[in-house]
N, C-alpha and C positions, 0 to 999 in steps of 0.2 A: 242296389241300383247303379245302372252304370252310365255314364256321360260320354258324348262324342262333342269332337269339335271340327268342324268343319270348313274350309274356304277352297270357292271353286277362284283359281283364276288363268291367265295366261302365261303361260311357260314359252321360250322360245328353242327349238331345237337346233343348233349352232351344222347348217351344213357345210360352211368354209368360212375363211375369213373374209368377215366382214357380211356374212349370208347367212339367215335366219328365218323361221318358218315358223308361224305361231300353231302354239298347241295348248288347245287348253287342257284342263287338268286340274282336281280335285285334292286335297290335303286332307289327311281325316288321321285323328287323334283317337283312339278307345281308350278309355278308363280301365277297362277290361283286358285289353294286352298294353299296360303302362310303359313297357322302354323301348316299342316301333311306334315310329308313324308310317304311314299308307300314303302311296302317293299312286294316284290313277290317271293316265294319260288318255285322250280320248282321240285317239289318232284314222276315225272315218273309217276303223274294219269295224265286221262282229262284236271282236274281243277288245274291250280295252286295255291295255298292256299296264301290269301294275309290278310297284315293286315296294316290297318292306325293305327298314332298316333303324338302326337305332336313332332313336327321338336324340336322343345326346351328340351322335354325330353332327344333325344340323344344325343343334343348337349352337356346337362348335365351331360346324363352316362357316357361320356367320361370321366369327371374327378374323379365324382364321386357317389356313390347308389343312385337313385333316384327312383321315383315313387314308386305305389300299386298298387293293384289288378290285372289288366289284363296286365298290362306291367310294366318290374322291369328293369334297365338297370343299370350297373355297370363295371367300370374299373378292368383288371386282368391282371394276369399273367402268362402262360403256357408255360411248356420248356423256359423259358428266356424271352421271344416275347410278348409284349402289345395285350390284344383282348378286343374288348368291349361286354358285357356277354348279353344276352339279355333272359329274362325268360318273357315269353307269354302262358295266360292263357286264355281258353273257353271254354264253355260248351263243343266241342266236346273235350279235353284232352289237356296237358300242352306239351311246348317244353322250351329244355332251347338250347337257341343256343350260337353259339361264333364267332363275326364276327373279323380280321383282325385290330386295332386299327387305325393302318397308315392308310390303304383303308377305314375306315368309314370316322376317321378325316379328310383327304385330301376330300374328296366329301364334307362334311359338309360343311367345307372353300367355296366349289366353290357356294353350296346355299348359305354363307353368305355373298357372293359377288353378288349377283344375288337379295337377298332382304335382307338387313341388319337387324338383330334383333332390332325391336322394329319401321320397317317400313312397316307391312306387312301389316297393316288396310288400308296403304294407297292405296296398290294394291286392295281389296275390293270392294274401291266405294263405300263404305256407307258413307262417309263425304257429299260427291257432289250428292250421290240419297238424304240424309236425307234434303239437301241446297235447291234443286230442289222442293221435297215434303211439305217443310215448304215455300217457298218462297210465298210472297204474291200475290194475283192478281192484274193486274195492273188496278184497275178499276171497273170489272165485276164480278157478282157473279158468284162466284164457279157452275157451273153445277150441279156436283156432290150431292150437298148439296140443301136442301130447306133453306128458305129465315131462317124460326124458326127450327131449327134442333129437336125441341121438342114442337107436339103438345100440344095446351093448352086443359085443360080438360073444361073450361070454355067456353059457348057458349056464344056469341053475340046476338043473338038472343032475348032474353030478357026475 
């Protein structure tokens, strides 16, 4: 069984200084893909424009600058108030946003109670599929496989 965590809240999307545009926006955690979170912008089109990225990176940003290229996430300060900066970049154009410090960190906590950092391969399933797919037969030849997994070029024949 799998678990989500979810918080919708207000994100701002930074379009100069000192000038900001609220956007809300959705944080979702799956138990089922353990090392992204999902972040959904709901920006009045059709499509709401979403982007994954590693759950560890923002746990990071929180404290402090991390990542490159397509996502940069960092700790700040505005009017007094803790926000975690988030600067996302793609071919279609760049946003830099600023989400609520308290509201990311509080959600984070509750995915880190949900799958603790450095348990997430265990959710996977690749331990007990690789245990499975190595495991010997008890007996019988593999199906799968001929008896010589590599013809000989060498005829018998004489």
């Amino acid at each position: 069984m799998h678990s989500v965590v979810e918080r919708e809240l207000e994100l701002k999307l930074v379009v100069s200084p000192g000038q900001a545009v609220p956007v809300p926006a959705r944080l979702t955690y799956r138990t089922d893909d353990p090392y992204a979170v999902h972040i959904v912008f709901h920006i009045g089109s059709e499509c709401p424009v979403r982007w994954t990225f590693a759950r560890e990176l923002l746990v990071e940003g929180v404290f402090r600058t991390c990542g490159h290229g397509d996502v940069r996430v960092w700790p700040s300060k505005v009017d007094g108030r803790g926000v975690v900066m988030m600067a996302l970049t793609s071919p279609d154009g760049e946003a830099l946003l600023e989400a609520p410090a308290s509201a990311v960190s509080a959600w984070l906590e509750r995915t880190l109670r949900v799958v603790p950092p450095g348990s997430e391969g265990e959710r996977l399933g690749i331990d007990s599929g690789l245990t499975e797919l190595l495991a010997p037969t008890s007996g019988r030849a593999d199906e799968r496989w001929p008896r010589e997994p590599w013809p000989s070029d060498e005829s018998t024949d004489g």
